[in-house]
N, C-alpha and C positions, 0 to 999 in steps of 0.2 A: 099219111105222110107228114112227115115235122122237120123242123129245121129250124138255123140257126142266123138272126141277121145282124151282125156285131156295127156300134156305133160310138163313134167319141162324143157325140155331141147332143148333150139331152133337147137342146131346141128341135133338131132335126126329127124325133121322134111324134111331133106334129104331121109331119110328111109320109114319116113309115103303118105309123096308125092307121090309117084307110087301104093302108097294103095289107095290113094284117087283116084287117076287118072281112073285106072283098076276099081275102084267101081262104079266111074262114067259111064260110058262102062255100066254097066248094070243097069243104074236107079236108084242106091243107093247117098245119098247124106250124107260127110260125113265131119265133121265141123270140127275142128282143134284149141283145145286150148290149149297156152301154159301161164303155170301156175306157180307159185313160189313154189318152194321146199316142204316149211311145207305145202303150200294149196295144194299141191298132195299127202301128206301124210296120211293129215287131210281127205281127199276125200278116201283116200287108206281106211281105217281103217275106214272110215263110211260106205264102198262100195256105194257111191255116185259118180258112174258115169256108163257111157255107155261102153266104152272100155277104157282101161287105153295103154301107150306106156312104156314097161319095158325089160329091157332085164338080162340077166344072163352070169356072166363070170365065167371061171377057178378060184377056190378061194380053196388054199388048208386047208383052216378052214370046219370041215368037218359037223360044224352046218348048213352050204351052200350049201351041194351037190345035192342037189335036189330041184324043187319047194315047194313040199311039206312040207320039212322040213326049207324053208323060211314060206312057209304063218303057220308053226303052231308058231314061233319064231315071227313072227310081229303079231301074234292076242292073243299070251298066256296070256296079259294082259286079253281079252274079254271070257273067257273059264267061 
């Protein structure tokens, strides 16, 4: 099995590295790209991709406090 895990931010791949590593462990093969800002965006919002690398902070803006009310806020365009 292989795949694809798309990323904007080369610090972040500190993090995905032991994901990869542990996957490998079990046969899984898993590819690592790191991508410019908007062409993650552009992938976000087409969902064109395999696994995407994103994370979520304390944000006391309260249209943020949850995933779900990020992905209804980055697709309300697409409704």
């Amino acid at each position: 099995m292989e795949f694809e895990l798309i990323n904007y931010s080369p610090s972040t791949e500190r993090v995905i590295i032991p994901l990869q590593q542990n996957l490998e462990r079990m046969g899984i093969t898993l590819n690592i790209r790191t991508i410019d800002p908007t062409q993650y965006l552009n992938r976000l919002r087409d969902r064109d991709f395999d696994m995407i690398s994103q994370g979520f902070a304390a944000n006391a803006d309260s249209r943020f406090r949850s995933p779900a009310a990020m992905a209804q806020r980055l697709y309300r365009f697409n409704l």
